[in-house]
C-alpha positions as semicolon CSV with decimal commas, in nm:
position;residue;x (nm);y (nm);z (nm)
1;X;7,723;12,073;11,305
2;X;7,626;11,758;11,404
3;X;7,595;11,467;11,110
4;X;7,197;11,493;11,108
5;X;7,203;11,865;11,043
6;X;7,507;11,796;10,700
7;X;7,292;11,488;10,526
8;X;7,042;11,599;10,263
9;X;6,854;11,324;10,143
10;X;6,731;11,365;9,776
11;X;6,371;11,261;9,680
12;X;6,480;11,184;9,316
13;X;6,139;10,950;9,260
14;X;5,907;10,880;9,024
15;X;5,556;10,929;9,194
16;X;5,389;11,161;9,458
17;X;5,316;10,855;9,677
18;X;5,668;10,693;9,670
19;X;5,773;11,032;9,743
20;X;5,511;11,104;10,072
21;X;5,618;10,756;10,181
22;X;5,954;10,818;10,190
23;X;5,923;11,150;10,376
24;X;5,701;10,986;10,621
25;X;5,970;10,695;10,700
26;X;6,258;10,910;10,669
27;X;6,146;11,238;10,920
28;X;6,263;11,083;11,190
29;X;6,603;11,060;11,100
30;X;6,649;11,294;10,811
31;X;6,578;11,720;10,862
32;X;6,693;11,797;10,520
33;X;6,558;11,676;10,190
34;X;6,626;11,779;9,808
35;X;6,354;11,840;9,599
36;X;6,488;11,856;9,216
37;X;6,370;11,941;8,889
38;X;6,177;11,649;8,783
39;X;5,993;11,564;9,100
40;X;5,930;11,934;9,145
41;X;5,777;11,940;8,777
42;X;5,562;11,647;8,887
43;X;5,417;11,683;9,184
44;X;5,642;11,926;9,370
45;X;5,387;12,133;9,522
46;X;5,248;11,889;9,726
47;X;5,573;11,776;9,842
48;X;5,697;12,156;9,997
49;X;5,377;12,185;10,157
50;X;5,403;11,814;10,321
51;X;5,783;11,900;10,374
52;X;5,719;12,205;10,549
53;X;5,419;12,089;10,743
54;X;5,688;11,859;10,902
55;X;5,904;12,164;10,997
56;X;6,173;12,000;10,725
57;X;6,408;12,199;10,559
58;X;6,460;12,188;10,177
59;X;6,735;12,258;9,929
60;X;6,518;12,311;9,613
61;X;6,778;12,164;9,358
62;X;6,654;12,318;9,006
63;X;6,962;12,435;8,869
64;X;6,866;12,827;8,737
65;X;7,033;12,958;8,409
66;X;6,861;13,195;8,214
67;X;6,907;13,578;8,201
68;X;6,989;13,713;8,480
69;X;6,629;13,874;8,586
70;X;6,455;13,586;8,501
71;X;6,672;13,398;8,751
72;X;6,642;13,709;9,023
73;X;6,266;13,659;9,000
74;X;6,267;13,303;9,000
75;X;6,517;13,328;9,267
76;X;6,244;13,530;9,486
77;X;5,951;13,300;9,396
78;X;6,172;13,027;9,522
79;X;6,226;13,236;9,851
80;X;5,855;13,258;9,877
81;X;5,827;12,859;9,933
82;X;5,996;12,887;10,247
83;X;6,287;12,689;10,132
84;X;6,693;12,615;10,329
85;X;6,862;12,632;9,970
86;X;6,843;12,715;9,622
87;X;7,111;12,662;9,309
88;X;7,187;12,832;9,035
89;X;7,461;12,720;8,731
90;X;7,702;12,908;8,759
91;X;7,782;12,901;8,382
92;X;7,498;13,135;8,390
93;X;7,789;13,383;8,441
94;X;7,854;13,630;8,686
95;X;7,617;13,912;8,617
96;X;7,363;13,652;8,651
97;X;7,451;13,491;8,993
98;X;7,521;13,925;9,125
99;X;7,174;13,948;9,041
100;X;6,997;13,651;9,179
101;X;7,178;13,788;9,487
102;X;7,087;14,087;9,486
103;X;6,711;14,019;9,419
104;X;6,689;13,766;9,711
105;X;6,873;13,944;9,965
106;X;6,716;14,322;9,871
107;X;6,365;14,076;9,908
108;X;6,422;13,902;10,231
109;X;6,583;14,235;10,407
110;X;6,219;14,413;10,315
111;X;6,049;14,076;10,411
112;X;6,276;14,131;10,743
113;X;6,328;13,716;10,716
114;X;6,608;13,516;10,663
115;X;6,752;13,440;10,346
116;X;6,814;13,085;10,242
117;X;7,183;12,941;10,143
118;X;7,247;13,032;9,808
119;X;7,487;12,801;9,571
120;X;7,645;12,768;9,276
121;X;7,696;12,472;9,065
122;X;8,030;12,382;8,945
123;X;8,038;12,085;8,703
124;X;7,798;11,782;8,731
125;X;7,930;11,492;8,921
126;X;7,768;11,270;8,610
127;X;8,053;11,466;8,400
128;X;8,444;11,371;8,341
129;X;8,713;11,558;8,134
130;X;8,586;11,417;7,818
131;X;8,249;11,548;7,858
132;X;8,394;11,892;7,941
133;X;8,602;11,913;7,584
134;X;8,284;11,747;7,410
135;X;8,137;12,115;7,564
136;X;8,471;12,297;7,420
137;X;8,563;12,403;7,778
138;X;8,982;12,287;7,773
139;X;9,024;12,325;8,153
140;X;9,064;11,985;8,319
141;X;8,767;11,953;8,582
142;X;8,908;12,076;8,888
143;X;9,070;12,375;8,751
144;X;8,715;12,467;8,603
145;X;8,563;12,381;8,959
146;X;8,815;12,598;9,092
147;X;8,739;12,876;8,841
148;X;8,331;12,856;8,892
149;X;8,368;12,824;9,293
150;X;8,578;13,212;9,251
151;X;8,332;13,324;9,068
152;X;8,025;13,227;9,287
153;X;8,260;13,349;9,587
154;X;8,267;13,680;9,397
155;X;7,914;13,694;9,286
156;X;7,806;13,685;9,642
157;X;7,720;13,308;9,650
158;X;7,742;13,137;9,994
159;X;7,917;12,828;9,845
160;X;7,893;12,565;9,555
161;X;7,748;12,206;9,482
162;X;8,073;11,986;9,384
163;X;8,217;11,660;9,442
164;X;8,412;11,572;9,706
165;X;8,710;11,555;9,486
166;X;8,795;11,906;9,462
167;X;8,690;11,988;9,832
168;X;9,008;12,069;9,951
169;X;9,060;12,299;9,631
170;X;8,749;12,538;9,658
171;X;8,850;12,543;10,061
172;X;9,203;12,677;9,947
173;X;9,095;12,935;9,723
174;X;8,741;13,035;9,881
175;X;8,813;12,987;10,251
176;X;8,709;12,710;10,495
177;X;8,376;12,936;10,563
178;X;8,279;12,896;10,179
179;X;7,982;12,625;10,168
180;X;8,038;12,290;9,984
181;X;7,771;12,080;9,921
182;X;7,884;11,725;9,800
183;X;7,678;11,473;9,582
184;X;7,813;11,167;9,448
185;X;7,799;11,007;9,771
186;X;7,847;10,605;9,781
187;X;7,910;10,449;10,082
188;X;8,149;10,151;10,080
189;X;8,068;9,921;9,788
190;X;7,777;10,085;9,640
191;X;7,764;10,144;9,265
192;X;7,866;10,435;9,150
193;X;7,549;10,417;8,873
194;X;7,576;10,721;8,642
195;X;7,794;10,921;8,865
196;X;8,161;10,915;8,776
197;X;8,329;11,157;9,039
198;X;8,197;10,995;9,358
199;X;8,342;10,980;9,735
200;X;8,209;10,742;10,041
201;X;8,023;11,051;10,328
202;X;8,369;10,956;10,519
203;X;8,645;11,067;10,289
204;X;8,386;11,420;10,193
205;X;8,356;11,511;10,528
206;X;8,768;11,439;10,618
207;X;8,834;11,673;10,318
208;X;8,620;11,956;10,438
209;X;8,219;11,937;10,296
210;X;7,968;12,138;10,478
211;X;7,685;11,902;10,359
212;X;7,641;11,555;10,157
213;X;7,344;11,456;9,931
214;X;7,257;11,094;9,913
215;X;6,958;10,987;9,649
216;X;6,967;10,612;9,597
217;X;7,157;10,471;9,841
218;X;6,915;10,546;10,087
219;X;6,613;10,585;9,876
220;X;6,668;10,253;9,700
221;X;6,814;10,068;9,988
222;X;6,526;9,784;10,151
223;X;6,544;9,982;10,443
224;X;6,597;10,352;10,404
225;X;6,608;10,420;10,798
226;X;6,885;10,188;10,830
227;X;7,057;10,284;10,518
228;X;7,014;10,650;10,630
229;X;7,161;10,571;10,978
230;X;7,463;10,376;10,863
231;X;7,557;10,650;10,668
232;X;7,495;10,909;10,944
233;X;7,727;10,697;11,149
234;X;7,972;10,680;10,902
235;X;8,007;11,041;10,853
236;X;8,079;11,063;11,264
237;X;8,345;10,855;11,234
């Protein structure tokens, strides 16, 4: 894949018109863009339809965990939107993520259209060991990474969302094929903010990610097109 078709640019904003204005100076270098749970809350609507009225593709980032029907049916009303990915936690459990599967695929094959990417979130890249034991989960962070990336695998996932620090790990027990999408992603010398397992888009993509999401880097840069370029370049290197 080429570097435009791997950067997903995440509309983490606070208004409908910061957001519009954004997709507006960002289509012509950006196909895929993030829509997550508080925008979507907002003013999300709006924002698929505008998306998709500019043939772009989105990776609906809201995270399902609930019981495993609910998230099969919201799973489905997601597919309805027309969307490139949805997410799910994957400490929802396995019977959960079979049957989010299930429901989407068993929906699209009927539908006879394609189903979108489905993923499975591993830990947070806001959270570090500590936070982990403050949850009572002892496993270090990439062993639990590891652990959640097995289980999507064997849920019927087509990859997880994880850092770019244990890349190499879900390749080795998941296979190269196995999707991983990578936030976190600073490019040389920006702040890390509230992130605390970050990687710059050159280091994720040497180690083996499928797909980066960038939020303020590019969003909060002066000029998003040439913030969004430079790190397009960057990840040709």
């Amino acid at each position: 894949m080429e570097s435009k078709e791997r950067l997903i640019v995440a509309l983490d904003v606070d208004t409908k018109e910061t957001c519009l204005k954004l997709i507006e100076t960002l289509s012509p270098v950006v196909d895929i863009f993030k829509v997550g749970i508080a925008p979507f809350v907002e003013f999300g609507e709006e924002i698929l339809q505008e998306l998709r009225h500019r043939r772009k593709k989105v990776f609906l980032d809201l995270k399902f965990h609930d019981i495993p029907n609910t998230v099969k049916n919201a799973a489905i009303a997601a597919v309805k939107k027309e969307v490139f990915m949805i997410n799910f936690h994957c400490l929802g459990g396995e019977k959960m993520l079979q049957e989010a599967v299930f429901g989407v695929k068993d929906f699209c094959a009927k539908k006879g259209i394609k189903a979108p990417i489905l993923l499975g979130v591993t830990v947070l890249t806001s959270m570090a060991q500590e936070d982990l034991a403050a949850l009572g989960i002892k496993s270090d962070v990439k062993t639990k990474v590891r652990e959640f990336a097995v289980t999507a695998k064997r849920s019927g996932l087509d990859g997880v969302v994880a850092s770019s620090q244990e890349i190499l790990d879900i390749k080795e027990v998941c296979g190269k094929k196995f999707l991983v999408v990578t936030p976190g992603i600073r490019p040389k010398g920006a702040i890390a903010g509230d992130q605390k397992r970050v990687e710059t888009p050159l280091s994720a993509i040497k180690d083996g990610a499928d797909f980066l999401v960038v939020g303020r880097p590019i969003i909060g840069a002066q000029d998003p097109v040439l913030a969004a370029k430079n790190i397009l370049e960057e990840m040709s290197e």
